[in-house]
Every structure is written in structure tokens, then in C-alpha cells.
C-alpha positions as CSV (number, residue, x, y, z in Angstrom):
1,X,-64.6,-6.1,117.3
2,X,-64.7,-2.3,118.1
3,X,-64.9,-1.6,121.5
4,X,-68.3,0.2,122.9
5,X,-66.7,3.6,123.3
6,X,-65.1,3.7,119.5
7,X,-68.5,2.6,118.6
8,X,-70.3,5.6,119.7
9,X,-67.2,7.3,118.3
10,X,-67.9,5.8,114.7
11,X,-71.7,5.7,115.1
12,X,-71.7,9.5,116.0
13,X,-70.3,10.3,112.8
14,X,-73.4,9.5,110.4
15,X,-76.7,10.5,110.0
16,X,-79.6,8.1,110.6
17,X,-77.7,5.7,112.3
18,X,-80.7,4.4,114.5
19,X,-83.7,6.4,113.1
20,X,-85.2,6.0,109.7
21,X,-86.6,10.2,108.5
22,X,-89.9,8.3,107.6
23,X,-90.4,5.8,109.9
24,X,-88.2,6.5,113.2
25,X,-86.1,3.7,114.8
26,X,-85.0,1.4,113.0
27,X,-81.7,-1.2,112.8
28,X,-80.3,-0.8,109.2
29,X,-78.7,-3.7,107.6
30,X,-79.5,-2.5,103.5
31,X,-75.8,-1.2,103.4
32,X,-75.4,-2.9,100.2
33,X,-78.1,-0.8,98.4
34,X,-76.3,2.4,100.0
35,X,-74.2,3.2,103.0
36,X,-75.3,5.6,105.8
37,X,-73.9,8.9,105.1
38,X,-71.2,11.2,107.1
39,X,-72.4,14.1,108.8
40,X,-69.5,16.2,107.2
41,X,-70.4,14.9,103.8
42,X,-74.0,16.4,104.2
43,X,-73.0,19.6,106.0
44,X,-70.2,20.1,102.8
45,X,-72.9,19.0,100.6
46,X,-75.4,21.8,101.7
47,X,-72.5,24.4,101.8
48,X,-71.0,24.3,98.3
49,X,-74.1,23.8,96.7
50,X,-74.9,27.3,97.9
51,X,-71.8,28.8,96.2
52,X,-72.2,30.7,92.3
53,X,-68.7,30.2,91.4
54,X,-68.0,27.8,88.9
55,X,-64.4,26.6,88.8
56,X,-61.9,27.8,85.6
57,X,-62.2,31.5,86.1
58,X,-60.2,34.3,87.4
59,X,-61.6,35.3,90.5
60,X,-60.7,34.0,94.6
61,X,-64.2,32.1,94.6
62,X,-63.2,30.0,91.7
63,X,-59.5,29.8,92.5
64,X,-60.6,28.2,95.9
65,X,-63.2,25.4,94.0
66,X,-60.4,24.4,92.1
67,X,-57.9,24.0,94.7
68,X,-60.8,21.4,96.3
69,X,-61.1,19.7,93.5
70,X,-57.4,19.0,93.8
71,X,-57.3,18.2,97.0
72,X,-60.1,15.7,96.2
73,X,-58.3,13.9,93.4
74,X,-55.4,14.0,95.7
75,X,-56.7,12.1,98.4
76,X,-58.5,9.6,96.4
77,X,-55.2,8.9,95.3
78,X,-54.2,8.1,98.5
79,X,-57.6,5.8,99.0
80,X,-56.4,3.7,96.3
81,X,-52.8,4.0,96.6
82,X,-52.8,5.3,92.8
83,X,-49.2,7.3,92.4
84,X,-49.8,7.3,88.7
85,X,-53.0,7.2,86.3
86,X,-56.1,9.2,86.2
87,X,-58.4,9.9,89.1
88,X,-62.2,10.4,87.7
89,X,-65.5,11.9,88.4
90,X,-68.6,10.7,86.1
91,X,-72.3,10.6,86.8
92,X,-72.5,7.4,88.7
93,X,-70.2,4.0,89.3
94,X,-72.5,2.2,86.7
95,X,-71.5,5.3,83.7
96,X,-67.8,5.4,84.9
97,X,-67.5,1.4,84.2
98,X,-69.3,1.7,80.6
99,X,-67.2,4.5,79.7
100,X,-64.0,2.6,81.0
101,X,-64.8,-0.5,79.4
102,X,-65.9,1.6,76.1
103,X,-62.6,3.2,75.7
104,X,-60.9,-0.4,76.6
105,X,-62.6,-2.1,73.9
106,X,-62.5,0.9,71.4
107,X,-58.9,1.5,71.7
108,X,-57.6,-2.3,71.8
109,X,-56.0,-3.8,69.5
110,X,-58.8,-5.1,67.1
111,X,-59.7,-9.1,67.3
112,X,-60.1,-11.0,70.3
113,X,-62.4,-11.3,72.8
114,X,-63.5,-9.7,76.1
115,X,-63.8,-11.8,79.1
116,X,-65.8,-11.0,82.5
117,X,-67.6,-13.6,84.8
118,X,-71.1,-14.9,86.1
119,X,-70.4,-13.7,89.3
120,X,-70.6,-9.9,88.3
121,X,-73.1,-7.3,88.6
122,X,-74.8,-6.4,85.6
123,X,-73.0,-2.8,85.2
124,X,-70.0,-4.2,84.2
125,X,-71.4,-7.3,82.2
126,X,-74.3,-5.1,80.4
127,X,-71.0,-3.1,79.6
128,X,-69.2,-5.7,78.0
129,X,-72.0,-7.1,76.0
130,X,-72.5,-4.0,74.4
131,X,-68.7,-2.8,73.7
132,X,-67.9,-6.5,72.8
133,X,-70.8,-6.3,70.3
134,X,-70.0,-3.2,68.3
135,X,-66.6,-3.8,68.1
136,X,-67.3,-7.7,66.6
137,X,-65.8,-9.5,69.8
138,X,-67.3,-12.3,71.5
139,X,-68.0,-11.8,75.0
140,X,-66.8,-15.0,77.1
141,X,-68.0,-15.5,80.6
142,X,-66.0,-17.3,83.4
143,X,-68.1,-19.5,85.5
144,X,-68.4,-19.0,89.2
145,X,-68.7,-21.4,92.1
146,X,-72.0,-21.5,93.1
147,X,-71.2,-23.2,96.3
148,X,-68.8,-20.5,97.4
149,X,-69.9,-17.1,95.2
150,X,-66.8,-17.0,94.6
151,X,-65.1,-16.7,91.2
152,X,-61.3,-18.1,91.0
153,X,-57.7,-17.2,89.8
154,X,-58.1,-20.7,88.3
155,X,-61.3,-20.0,86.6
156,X,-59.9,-17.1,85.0
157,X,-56.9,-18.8,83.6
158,X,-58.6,-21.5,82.6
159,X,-60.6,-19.3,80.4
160,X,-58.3,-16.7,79.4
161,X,-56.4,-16.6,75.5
162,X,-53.2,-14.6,74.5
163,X,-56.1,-12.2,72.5
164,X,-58.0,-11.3,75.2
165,X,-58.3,-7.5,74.3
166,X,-60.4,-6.5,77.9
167,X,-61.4,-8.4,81.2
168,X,-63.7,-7.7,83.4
169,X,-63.2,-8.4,87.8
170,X,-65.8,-8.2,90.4
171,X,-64.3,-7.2,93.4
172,X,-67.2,-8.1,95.7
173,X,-70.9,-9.2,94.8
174,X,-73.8,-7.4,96.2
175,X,-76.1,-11.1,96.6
176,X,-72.9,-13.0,97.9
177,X,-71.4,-11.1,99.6
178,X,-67.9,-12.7,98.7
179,X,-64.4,-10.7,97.9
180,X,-62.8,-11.7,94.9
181,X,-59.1,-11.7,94.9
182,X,-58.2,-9.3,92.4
183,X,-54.7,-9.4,92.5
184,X,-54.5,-13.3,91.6
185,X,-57.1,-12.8,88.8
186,X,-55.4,-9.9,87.2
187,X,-52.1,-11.5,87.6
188,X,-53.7,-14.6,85.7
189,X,-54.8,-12.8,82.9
190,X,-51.9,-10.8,82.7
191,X,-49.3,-13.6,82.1
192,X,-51.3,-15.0,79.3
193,X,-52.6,-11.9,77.8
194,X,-50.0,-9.1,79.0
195,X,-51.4,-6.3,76.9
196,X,-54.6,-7.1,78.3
197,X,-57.1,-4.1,79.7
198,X,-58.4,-4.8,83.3
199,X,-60.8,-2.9,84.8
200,X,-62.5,-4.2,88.3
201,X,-65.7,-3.0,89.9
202,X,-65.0,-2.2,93.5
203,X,-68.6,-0.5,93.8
204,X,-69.4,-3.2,96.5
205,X,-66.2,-3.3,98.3
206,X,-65.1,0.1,98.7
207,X,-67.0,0.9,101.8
208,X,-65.4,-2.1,103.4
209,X,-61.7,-0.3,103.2
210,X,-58.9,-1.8,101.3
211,X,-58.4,-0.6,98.2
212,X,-55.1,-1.0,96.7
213,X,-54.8,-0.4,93.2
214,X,-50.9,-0.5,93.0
215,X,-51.4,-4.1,94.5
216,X,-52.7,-5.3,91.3
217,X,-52.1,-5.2,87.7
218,X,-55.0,-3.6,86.7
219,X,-56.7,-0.8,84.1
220,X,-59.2,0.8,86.0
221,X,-61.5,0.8,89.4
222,X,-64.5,2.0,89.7
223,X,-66.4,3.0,93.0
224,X,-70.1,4.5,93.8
225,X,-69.4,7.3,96.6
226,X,-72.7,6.3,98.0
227,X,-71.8,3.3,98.9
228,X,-69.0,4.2,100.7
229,X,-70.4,6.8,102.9
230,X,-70.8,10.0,100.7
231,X,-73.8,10.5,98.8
232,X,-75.7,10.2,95.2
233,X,-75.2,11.9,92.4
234,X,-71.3,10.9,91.4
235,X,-69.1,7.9,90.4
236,X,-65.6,8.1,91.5
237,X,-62.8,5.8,88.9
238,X,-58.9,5.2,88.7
239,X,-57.4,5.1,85.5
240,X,-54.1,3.2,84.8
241,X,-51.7,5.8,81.9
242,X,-51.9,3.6,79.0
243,X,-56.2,3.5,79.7
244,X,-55.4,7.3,79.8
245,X,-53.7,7.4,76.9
246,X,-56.2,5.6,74.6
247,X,-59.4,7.9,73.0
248,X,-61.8,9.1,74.7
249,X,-65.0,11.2,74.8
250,X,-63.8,14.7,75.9
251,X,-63.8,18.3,74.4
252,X,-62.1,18.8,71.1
253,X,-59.0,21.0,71.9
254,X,-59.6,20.1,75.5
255,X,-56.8,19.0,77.7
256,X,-54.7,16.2,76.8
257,X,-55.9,13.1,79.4
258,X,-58.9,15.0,80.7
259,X,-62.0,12.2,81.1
260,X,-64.7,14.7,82.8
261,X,-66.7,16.0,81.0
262,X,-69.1,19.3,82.2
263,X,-69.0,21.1,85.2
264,X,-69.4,18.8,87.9
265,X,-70.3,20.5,91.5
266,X,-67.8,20.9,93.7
267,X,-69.7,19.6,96.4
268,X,-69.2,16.1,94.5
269,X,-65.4,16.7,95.1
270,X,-65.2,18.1,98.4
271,X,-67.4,15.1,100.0
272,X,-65.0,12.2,98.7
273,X,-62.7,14.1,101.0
274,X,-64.8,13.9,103.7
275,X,-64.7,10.4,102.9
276,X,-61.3,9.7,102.9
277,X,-61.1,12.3,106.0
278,X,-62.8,9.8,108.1
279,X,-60.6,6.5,107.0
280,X,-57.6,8.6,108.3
281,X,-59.4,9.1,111.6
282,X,-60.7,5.7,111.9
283,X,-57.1,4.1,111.4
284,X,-55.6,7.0,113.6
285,X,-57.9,5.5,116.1
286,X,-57.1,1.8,116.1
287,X,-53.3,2.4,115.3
288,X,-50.1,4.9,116.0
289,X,-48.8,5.8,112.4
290,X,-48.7,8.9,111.5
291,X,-48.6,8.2,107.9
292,X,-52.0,8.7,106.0
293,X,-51.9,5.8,103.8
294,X,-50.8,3.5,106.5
295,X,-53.8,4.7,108.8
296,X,-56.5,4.2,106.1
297,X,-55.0,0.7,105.3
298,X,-55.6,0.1,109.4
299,X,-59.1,1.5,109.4
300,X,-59.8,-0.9,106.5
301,X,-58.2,-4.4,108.5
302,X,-60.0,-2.5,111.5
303,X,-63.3,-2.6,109.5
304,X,-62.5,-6.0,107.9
305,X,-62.4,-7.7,111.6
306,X,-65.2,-5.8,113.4
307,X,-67.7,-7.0,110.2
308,X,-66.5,-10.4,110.2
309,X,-67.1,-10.6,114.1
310,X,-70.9,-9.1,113.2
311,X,-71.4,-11.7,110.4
312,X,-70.1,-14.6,112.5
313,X,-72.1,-13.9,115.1
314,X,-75.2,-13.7,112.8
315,X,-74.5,-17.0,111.2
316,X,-73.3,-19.0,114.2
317,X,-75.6,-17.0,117.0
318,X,-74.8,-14.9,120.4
319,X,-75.5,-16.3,123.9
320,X,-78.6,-18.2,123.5
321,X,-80.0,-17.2,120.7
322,X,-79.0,-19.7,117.5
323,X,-77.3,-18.1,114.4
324,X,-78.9,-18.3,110.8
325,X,-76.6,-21.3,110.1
326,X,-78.8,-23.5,112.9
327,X,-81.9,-22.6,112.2
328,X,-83.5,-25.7,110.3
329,X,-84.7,-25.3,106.7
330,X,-82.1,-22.4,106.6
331,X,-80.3,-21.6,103.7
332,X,-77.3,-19.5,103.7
333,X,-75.8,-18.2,100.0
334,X,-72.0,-18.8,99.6
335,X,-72.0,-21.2,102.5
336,X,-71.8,-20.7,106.3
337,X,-68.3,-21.0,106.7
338,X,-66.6,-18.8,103.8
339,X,-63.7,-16.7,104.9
340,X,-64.4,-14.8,101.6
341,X,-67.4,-12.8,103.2
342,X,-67.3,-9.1,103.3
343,X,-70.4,-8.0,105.8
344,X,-73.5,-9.6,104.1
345,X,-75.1,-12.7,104.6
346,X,-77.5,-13.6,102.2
347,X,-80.3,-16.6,102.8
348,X,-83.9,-18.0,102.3
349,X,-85.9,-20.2,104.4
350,X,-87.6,-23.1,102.8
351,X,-90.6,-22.9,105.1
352,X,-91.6,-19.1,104.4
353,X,-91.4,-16.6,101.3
354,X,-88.7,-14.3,101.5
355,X,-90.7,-11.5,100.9
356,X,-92.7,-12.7,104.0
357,X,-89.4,-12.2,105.9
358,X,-88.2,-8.7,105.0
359,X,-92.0,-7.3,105.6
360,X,-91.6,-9.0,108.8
361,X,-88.2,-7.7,109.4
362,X,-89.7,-4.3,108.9
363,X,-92.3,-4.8,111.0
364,X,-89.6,-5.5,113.9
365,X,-87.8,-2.0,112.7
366,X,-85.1,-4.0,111.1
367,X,-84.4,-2.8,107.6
368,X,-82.9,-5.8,104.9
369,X,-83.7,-6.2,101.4
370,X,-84.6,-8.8,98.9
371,X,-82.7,-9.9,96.3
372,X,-84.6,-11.4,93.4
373,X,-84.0,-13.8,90.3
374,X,-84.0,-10.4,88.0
375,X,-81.6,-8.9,85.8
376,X,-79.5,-7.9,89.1
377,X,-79.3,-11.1,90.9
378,X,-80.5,-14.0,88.6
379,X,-77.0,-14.8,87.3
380,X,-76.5,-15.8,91.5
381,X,-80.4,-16.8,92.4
382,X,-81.0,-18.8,89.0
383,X,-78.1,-22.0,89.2
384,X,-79.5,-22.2,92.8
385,X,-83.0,-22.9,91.5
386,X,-84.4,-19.9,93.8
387,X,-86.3,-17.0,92.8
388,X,-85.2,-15.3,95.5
389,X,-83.3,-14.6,99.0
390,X,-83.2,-12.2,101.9
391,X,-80.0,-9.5,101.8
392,X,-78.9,-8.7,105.4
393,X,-75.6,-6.3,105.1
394,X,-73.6,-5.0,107.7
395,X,-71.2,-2.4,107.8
396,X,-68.6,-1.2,110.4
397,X,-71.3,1.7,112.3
398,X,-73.1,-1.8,113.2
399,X,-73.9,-3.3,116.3
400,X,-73.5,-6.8,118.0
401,X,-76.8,-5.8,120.0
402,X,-78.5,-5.0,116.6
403,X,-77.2,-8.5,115.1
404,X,-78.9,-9.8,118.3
405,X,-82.1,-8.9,118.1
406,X,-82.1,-9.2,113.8
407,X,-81.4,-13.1,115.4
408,X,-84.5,-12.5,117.9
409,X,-86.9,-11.7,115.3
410,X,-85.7,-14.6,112.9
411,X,-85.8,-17.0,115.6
412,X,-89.1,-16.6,116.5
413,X,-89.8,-16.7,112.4
């Protein structure tokens, strides 16, 4: 766990990290619908979007823009540890994976099938229902544990067929809070189906650090910047060469390989920096390299320990007061004890209606969410029988001392 002075150090570095603009203090634990923002991103936010220039013309104004923009792609690069392919910017995570899995199934070989999983979120399954539809494929779906939340190498391979054209990978879910392990998955569909297109939606992951996209032999990933710090308004997606090389939507007589489309702001650019920015000075504070990529790979295992030390202490309590996992008529999503967990904790209590809980929660100035048996969370929600849960997700800028008293207010629930 971080100690108390590197987490004022961290916790310095957003905005609203104990105050809510419209309500005042608060403890926030709804990460998962959108991570607190970096003070740099929103200062470089509010400066480009005061500039006139547009990038692509011959002026110093323009010449600069451009030069960000390459910086930005540049150090994304180094995020995902992505030497080759295309880095992307699109309107939002959610466009950036239909776009990826349209090209995918558009420019596969014809026949087959396209396989995803129950565990995903419905971006990437509403993706491949539709692009398996209108190019005549059927859309096969991999069962997931609904003990665990988890979804399995073995799973996959049980499932997947020399023709599958396009797959589908969720790298962690938003109601399980469980990381799937992307590199066994793609590595099982690959050595059945080797010409295979793999694109994995890391929207949920990415603000929990590493991403390595040269670790797997994957297609594309796909992140939402404002869930990893930065803000609305952009998507942010790798591209492997031969997903590059396939049609796309673009300008006729545009650049060869060129997915944007439009004149994005710059600001959009510029702010993924900032992003990146502050993984190298995370890992520069919990390690001595002096290599970029190694330091952002430590502020990610840095990150990975401090929110499994928060999430333990939620579910098996701190000092005197009882963790979720004690509490009778309890019921914790994915299991208590599930080394898969990635800073959420999901759960219902028998005895009271989860909506009950958040507005108390709220009440006690402690923000959650809940997750209902809808379109986003009934492929989790429905095999349990529940309609739904309460969503309590951490991220690294949290506190043992606000785990503490989310545990008071429960306790006396």
C-alpha cells in the first residue's frame, strides 16, 4: 500500500478528490463510471481549446498542434508498449470498438463466425451482433463463470473453430470487477484460428496500469481516456498492421493507413499525454529506472498492490470493524476470495434493496453506484437471479481511512 506521504503526493494531483462541485465532501468510490481527473489534463484542456489554429497548415501555430499530436501518439505507444500498428483517436471507446470490430468483420475472409463472451460489456457484444449480422456470420458467445466473473483460456478454446473470422476479449468487467487474462485467451484462439482478428476492450482496465499489447497476440485495444484519468469527449485505440491494412472509413485520396477522421481538438491529444505523464512519475516514485516504459510498468504493479490492499481490506475488514465478506446475508459478486479483482467489489444484501444502500451511502457522503439487470449488467445480474447489486470501485488516489468508514456506514446498515 502507498505510504501516507506518496498519498497526498498522488491525491494532490486530481481534482475533486474529496469534494463533490455540487454537493461538497464526499468519498468517491464510482471510478468505474469515470475516473477523477488530472489537474494537468484540465489546465491543458482549458488552454488548447482557446487556440484558432487548426493543425495541417503552414503557419508556427499549426506546426506546433501537430508536433503534440505526435507526441501524443508517441507516448501512447509507450502506454501500450505498441512499436508497430496504428495509434487512434475516435469519438468515444464505445465508437473506436464498433469501428474496429466493423473493419474486422468487413475485411475477413468471408464465412465463419465471430466469437465474444457473456462476460463482456455490451459495446463490444452490440458490436459484434451487428457486424456478424450483415456480413451473414453467426455470432457465438463463450460462457463465463458465474461463480468467479471470470471468463477462461479454456472457455475460449473450447469454443473456438479454425473459421473464426473475429473474437472479441474483455479485459476487465465493470460489474465484476475481474481481469481477464488476455494473453492466454488470444493465444487460444490463435492456435486454432491463426488468421483470426482480436480486438480486446481494455476500457475498464486501463486506469488500473498494465497494458501491454506486445504481450499478446492481439488486433486491437480499445480504452475510454475518461476512465483513465483524462476526460470525455475521445476514445483512444491500438491497431495491430494487418487491422491497418484492411478498408476502412477514411477520406478518398486521404493518407494510406489514416483511421481519424475530422479535425479532432488538440486538446484531446495533448491530455493523453498528461496521462501517460503521470504513470512515468508515479513509477519514478516507487522505483529507480530511468527508462519510461519500465517506470509506467512499476506505477501499474504499484497501482495493482495499493488497490488490492484497499479491496481486501473492504471485504475482510480493518481493526474492528468487519469487512463486506462477514457481514451476514452479504453477497459478494465474483466471490470473496478472487485474486482476479481489479479495485471493485460488487454486492447486495438480502435484507435491504440495493437502491436503499447507495441513497444511504450518499447520505454518509460516500459516492457508489448501482448496477442493474439492464442491457449493461444483466448478462452478470440475470444467471445470479438478481435484479441488482451495489458497485463500490476504488482506484489508486483512494484511501484506507475512506474504505474505513464506507465499512462504518455498511456496518451499521
Amino acid at each position: 500500500m502507498f505510504s501516507d506521504d506518496l498519498s497526498a503526493q498522488v491525491r494532490a494531483r486530481f481534482a475533486h478528490v474529496e469534494t463533490c462541485p455540487f454537493t461538497g465532501p464526499r468519498i468517491f468510490f464510482e471510478n468505474a463510471g469515470g475516473a477523477l481527473t488530472l489537474n494537468s489534463v484540465v489546465e491543458t484542456s482549458a488552454r488548447f481549446a482557446a487556440i484558432p489554429d487548426n493543425q495541417g497548415r503552414d503557419n508556427p501555430a499549426s506546426k506546433a498542434l501537430v508536433k503534440v499530436i505526435e507526441a501524443a501518439r508517441e507516448d501512447v505507444r509507450t502506454l501500450f508498449n505498441a512499436p508497430s500498428g496504428a495509434v487512434l483517436w475516435g469519438e468515444s471507446g464505445t465508437e473506436l470498438l464498433f469501428r474496429l470490430v466493423q473493419d474486422a468483420c468487413l475485411g475477413a475472409e468471408a464465412g465463419g463466425i465471430v466469437l465474444g463472451s457473456t462476460v463482456e460489456h455490451p459495446a463490444s457484444r452490440s458490436a459484434c451482433a451487428r457486424w456478424a449480422a450483415m456480413t451473414k456470420r453467426p455470432h457465438v458467445l463463450v460462457p463465463h463463470d458465474d461463480e468467479t466473473g471470470l471468463v477462461t483460456a479454456q472457455a475460449y478454446a473450447d469454443a473456438v473453430t479454425p473459421d473464426t473470422r473475429v473474437a472479441t476479449i474483455l479485459h476487465t468487467s465493470p460489474v465484476t470487477g475481474m481481469g481477464n487474462d488476455v494473453a492466454a485467451i488470444a493465444q487460444a484462439i490463435r492456435d486454432v484460428s491463426p488468421e483470426c482478428f482480436i480486438i480486446v476492450d481494455g476500457i475498464q482496465h486501463a486506469c488500473h496500469g498494465q497494458i501491454d499489447v506486445s504481450a499478446a497476440p492481439i488486433d486491437g485495444y480499445v480504452i475510454s481516456p475518461y476512465k483513465v484519468f483524462s476526460r470525455h469527449g475521445y476514445g483512444v485505440a491500438w491497431a495491430s498492421d494487418r487491422l491497418t491494412m484492411l478498408a476502412h472509413d477514411a477520406l478518398v485520396g486521404g493518407p494510406d493507413g489514416n483511421w481519424e477522421l475530422g479535425t479532432r481538438d488538440t486538446g484531446a491529444y495533448a491530455t493523453m499525454s498528461d496521462v501517460v505523464n503521470y504513470f512515468d512519475w508515479l513509477g519514478a516514485q516507487v522505483s529507480d529506472t530511468t527508462d519510461r516504459r519500465a517506470r509506467i510498468e512499476a506505477a501499474g504493479a504499484a497501482i495493482h498492490a495499493h488497490e488490492s490492499a484497499l479491496t481486501t481490506a473492504m471485504l475482510d475488514g480493518v481493526g474492528n470493524l468487519p469487512g463486506l465478506s462477514d457481514l451476514p446475508d452479504v453477497r459478494i459478486v465474483g466471490g470473496a476470495d478472487n485474486a482476479a479483482r481489479e479495485g471493485l467489489v460488487s454486492f447486495w444484501i438480502d435484507a435491504r434493496p440495493s437502491g436503499e444502500v447507495v441513497e444511504a451511502l450518499n447520505a454518509a457522503g460516500i459516492r457508489t453506484h448501482i448496477r442493474k439487470s439492464d442491457h449493461y449488467s444483466g448478462n452478470i445480474l440475470g444467471p445470479l437471479g438478481q435484479a441488482d447489486c451495489i458497485r463500490v470501485s476504488l482506484a489508486h488516489y483512494n484511501t484506507l481511512d475512506e474504505v474505513r468508514a464506507f465499512l462504518a456506514v455498511v456496518k451499521d446498515l
